[in-house]
DOGUMAR-301337 format. One record per residue (C-alpha): y, z, x; residue in one letter. Coordinates in steps of 0.2 Angstrom, whole numbers, plus 5000, padded with zeros to 4 digits. Layout:
<sites>
YZXA ...
</sites>
This chain:
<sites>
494950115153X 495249975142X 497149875145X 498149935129X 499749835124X 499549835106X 500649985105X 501949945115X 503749915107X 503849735110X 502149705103X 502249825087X 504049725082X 503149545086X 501849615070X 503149675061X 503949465060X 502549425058X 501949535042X 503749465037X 504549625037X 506049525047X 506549435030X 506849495010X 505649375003X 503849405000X 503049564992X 503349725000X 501549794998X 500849625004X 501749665019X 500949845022X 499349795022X 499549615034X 500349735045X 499149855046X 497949745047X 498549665061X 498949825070X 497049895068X 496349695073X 497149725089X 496849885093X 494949845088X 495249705102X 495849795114X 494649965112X 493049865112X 493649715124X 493349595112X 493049425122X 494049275116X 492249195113X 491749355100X 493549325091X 493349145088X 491149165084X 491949285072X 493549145064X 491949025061X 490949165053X 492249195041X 492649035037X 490749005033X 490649155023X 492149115012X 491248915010X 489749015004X 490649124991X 489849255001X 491149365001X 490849504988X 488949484994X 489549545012X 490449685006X 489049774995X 487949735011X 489149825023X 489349975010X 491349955008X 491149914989X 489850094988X 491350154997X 492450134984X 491650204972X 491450374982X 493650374984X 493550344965X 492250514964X 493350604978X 495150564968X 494350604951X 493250784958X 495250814966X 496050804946X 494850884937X 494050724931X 492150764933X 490450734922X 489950574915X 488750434921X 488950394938X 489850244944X 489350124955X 489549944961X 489849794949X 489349654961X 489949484960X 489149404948X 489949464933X 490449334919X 491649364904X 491649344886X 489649374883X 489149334865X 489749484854X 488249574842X 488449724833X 486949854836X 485649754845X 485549584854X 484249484862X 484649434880X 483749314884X 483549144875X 481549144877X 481249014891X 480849134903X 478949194904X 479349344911X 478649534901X 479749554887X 480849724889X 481449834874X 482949914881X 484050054869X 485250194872X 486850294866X 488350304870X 489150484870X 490350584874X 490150734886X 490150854872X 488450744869X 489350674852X 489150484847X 490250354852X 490250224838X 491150064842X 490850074859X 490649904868X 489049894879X 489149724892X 487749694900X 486949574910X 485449564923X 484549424933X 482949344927X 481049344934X 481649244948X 483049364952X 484349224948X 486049254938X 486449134922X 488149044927X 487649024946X 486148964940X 486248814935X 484648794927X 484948934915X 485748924898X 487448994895X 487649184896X 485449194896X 485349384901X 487149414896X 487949494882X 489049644873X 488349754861X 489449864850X 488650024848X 488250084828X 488850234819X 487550354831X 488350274847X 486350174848X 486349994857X 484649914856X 484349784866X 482849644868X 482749544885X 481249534900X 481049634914X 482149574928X 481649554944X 482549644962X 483249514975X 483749474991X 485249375001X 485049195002X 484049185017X 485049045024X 486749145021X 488049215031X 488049375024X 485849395028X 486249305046X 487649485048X 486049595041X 484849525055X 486049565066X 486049745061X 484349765060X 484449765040X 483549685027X 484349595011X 483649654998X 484149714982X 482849814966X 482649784948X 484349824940X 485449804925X 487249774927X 488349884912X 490249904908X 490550044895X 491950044886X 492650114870X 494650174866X 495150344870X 493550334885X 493650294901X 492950114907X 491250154918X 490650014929X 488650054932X 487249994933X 485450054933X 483950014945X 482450014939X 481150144942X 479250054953X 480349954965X 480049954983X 481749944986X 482450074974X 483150204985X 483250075001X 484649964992X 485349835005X 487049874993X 486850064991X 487150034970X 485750184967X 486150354964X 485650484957X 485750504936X 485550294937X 483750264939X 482850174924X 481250244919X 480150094913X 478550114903X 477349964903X 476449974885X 475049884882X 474649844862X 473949714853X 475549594856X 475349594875X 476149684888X 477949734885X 479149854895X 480250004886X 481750064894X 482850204886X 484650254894X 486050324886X 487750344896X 489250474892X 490950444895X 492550524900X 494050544890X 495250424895X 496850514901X 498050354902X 497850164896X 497350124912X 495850224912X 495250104897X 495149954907X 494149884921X 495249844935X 495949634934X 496249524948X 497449634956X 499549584960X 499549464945X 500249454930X 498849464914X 498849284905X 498249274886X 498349084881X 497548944874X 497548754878X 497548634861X 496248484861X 497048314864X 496948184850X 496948304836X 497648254820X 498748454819X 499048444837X 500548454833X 500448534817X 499848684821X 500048824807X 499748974819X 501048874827X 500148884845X 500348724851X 501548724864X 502148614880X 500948624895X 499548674883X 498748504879X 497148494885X 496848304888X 495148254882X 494048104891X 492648054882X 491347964894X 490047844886X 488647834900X 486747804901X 486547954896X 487547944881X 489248024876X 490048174883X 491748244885X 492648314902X 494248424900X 494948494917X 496348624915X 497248724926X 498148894925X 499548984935X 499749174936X 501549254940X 501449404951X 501349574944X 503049674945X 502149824937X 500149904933X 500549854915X 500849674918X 498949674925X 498349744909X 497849644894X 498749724877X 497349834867X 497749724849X 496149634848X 496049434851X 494649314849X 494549114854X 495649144870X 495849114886X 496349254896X 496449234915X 496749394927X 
</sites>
């Protein structure tokens, strides 16, 4: 029988100090959780015997996964975020909240503030040789009635199964936009088949796979928020229908009512792929149904920094300039000829409240908003 102190009086008020719970500084939540924590480390320790070297091999694989940005990969891969999602299903089935497209995992790889179209948009920005892919759909409600005004963000991977923003090579927001749905609730959308993907093979979080026994690998999908006022915000994404990997999903993101039928067409043009989807949304019941879920325990910033040098800097008729949001402007003349760098900063307050999370429904454009 494994030696067990962990729960011993001495040992339970030496994790109390050092959650903080022996001072009235700190957040009372953030305190919770470290101690928890701390209490479930231990008795994982002590109930598996974990050796001093396993502790520390596991210290070094943390600190390698956080210098990877690995993180949110890891925890699709160990289903924990899939997890998530079937609380949310369980709470929701629990109040009645029922119907709808099925959520499922965002992923990491998200980016804000996609180019805004109205009815259709084309993805990508043409450089990609990959079969052209005319995807459309509605948004409803679950009477089946349209949704106009409806925003639809999406954004997918390219032929190589790379993400615009993380890679480099890629123009800005290629295979990323938000479509506002038309007077029917339709979206129409242009862009190329994307391709599935798997872990970086060289990664932390595929080296943890091997060691299960588990491949990396993900299928075709399309990544989509839904959102529209008076609905609830639905994270989902769909997997497309042909890939080896659809229902053996290293990060569990298929289910059922999310598969993507794609028909290959053949016609005078070439070879193109169609892919129809609509989703249907549930009645929001509160504001923060509305939204997706920010950075959490921090307060929501809407601001905006004012170049440097300009002649209304200070003359601002909006009257936004203000102290401590000048961004100072370099301008570099180099062999490669002129260029600006700007670097800016931004400090969030903790959150007193759910509201101070959430950014204010009046609609803004041109701004900064960190969360």
């Amino acid at each position: 029988m494994p030696l067990s102190i962990s729960r011993t009086a001495e040992i339970q008020t030496f994790f109390q100090e050092a959650a903080g719970f022996g001072n009235e500084h700190g957040n009372p939540r953030m305190k919770q959780i470290v101690l928890r924590v701390l209490q479930d480390t231990a008795k994982l320790i002590e109930d598996l015997e974990i050796t001093d070297d396993e502790f520390w091999t596991a210290v070094d694989y943390l600190n390698r996964l956080g210098g990877r940005g690995e993180a949110g990969l890891l925890v699709a891969g160990l289903g924990i975020e899939h997890f998530l999602d079937l609380l949310s299903d369980a709470k929701d089935a629990e109040v009645g909240k029922t119907g709808g497209t099925p959520r499922t995992i965002e992923g990491p790889l998200y980016v804000a503030g996609a180019p805004l179209s109205k009815g259709e948009a084309r993805l990508d920005d043409g450089r990609d040789p990959g079969t052209p892919m005319f995807l459309e759909g509605r948004v409803l409600d679950l009477d089946g009635k349209p949704i106009a005004g409806a925003i639809v963000d999406v954004w997918h991977a390219n032929t190589k199964g790379l993400y615009s923003y993380f890679d480099q090579s890629q123009s800005a927001y290629n295979l990323r936009r938000r479509i506002v749905t038309d007077a029917q609730g339709r979206y129409r959308a242009r862009s190329i088949v994307p391709s599935g993907y798997g872990c970086p093979a060289d990664g932390p979080t595929q080296e943890c796979l091997d060691r299960l026994g588990r491949h990396g690998q993900r299928p075709a999908h399309i990544h989509f928020f839904i959102s529209a006022p008076g609905y609830r915000h639905l994270t989902t994404q769909i997997n497309l229908s042909g890939d080896q990997y659809l229902w053996d999903d290293f990060a569990y993101a298929t289910r059922d009512g999310l598969v993507g039928e794609v028909n290959f067409v053949e016609d005078a043009s070439g070879r193109h792929a169609e892919l129809e989807f609509s989703f249907q949304l549930q009645k929001a019941t509160s504001a923060d149904d509305e939204q997706r879920s920010p950075a959490p325990g921090y307060r929501h910033l809407t601001t905006q920094i004012n170049l440097s040098g300009d002649q209304y800097l200070w003359d601002d008729f909006a009257y936004a300039t203000r102290d401590g949001l000048v961004g100072e402007v370099n301008f570099v003349e180099d062999a490669s000829g002129r260029h600006a760098e700007l670097e800016f900063s931004f400090q969030l307050q903790k959150a007193t409240s759910a509201d101070d999370e959430q950014r204010s429904q009046r609609p803004r454009a041109l701004q900064v908003q960190g969360a």
